[in-house]
C-alpha positions in Angstrom: -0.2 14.7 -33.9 -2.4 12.1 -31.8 -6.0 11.6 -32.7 -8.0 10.1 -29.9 -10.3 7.5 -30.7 -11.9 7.2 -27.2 -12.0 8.9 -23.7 -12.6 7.2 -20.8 -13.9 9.4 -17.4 -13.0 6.8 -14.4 -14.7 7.1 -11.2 -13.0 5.8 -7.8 -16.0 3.9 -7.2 -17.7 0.6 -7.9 -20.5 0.1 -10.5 -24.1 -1.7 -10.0 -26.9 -0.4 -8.1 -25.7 -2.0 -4.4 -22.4 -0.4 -5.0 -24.1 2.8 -5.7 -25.9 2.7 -2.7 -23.6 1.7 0.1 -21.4 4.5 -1.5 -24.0 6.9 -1.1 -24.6 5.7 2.7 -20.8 5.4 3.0 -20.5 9.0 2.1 -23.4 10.8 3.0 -25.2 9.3 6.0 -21.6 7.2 7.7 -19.5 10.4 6.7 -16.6 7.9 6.0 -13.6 8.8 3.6 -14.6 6.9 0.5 -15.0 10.1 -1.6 -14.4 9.8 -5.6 -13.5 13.9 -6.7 -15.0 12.9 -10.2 -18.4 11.5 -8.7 -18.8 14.7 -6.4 -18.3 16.8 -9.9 -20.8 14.5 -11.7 -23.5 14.3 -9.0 -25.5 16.1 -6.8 -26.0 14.7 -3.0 -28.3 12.6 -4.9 -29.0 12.9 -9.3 -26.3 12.9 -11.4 -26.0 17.5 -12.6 -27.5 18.2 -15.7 -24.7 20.2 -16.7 -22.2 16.7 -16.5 -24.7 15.0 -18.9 -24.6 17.9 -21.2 -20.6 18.2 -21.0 -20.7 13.9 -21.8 -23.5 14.7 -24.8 -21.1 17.2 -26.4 -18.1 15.4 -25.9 -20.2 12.4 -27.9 -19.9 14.9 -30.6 -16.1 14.5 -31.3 -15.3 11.0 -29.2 -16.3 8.0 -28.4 -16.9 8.4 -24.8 -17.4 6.1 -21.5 -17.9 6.6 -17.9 -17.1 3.9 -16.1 -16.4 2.9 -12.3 -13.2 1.1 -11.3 -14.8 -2.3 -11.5 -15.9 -1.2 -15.3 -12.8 -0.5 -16.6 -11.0 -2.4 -20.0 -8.0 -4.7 -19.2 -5.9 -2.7 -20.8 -6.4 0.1 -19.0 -6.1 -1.9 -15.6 -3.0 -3.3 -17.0 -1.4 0.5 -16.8 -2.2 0.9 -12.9 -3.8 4.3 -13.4 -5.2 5.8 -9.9 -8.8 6.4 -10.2 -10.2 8.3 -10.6 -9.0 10.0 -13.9 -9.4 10.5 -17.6 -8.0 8.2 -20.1 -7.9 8.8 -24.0 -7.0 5.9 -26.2 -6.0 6.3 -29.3 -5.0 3.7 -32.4 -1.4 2.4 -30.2 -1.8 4.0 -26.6 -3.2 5.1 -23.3 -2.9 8.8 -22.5 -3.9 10.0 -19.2 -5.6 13.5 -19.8 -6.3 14.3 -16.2 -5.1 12.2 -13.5 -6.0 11.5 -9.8 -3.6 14.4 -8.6 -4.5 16.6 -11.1 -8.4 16.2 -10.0 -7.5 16.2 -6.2 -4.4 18.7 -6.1 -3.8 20.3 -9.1 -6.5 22.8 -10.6 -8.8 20.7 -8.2 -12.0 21.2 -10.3 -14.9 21.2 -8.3 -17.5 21.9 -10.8 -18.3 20.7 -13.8 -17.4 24.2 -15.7 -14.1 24.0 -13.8 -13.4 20.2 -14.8 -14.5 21.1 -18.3 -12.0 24.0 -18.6 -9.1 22.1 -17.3 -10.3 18.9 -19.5 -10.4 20.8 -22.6 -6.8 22.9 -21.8 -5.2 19.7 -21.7 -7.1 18.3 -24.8 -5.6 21.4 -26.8 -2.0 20.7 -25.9 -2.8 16.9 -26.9 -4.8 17.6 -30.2 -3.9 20.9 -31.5 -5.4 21.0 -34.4 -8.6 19.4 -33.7 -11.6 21.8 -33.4 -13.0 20.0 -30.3 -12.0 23.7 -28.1 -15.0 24.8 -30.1 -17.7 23.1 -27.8 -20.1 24.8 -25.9 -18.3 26.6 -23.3 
């Protein structure tokens, strides 16, 4: 059985408030392709959703959880070459990518938080059977 330690949500974006900013332009005033599927699920055109801070909170519950942007992220976890953004649970020995760039683009494409926490939690079942974490708020 693996027992994740921590999960990592990864956003295909920089970090820091400048970043943040000529992402928003980028996107919503320049209408260039810089796009991150994971940041359109976590944020309104411009606060992050109450319902992606709620989904984080309960997660808290059962993990140690970050969010992080691609300049954020752990060596060892840059070290793999994972395509961002995606989900990343560690546990005591590995890496584990829960949901990855083509599942959150192509494959179930969630588009709402509901939707991403649906798929998240499917695939957390098949990785952690026995733990009760299916039992959060749905």
């Amino acid at each position: 059985m693996i027992q994740l330690k921590k999960i990592y949500f990864i956003y295909d974006a920089d970090g820091g408030h400048w970043n943040e900013i000529k992402y928003w332009i980028n996107k919503n005033l320049l209408n260039k392709k810089s796009s991150c599927e994971l940041c359109d699920i976590s944020h309104s055109k411009f606060f992050v959703r109450f319902e992606w801070l709620t989904f984080i909170k309960e997660l808290k519950n059962h993990y140690k959880v970050k969010v992080l942007h691609r300049n954020e992220v752990p060596q060892n976890i840059q070290d793999k070459n994972y395509q961002f953004p995606c989900v990343i649970g560690e546990t005591e020995n590995e890496l584990i990518e829960i949901l990855s760039k083509v599942a959150l683009i192509d494959h179930g494409n969630p588009t709402s938080v509901k939707e991403l926490k649906e798929q998240f939690l499917q695939k957390l079942a098949i990785l952690e059977p026995i733990r009760e974490i299916d039992k959060v708020d749905k």
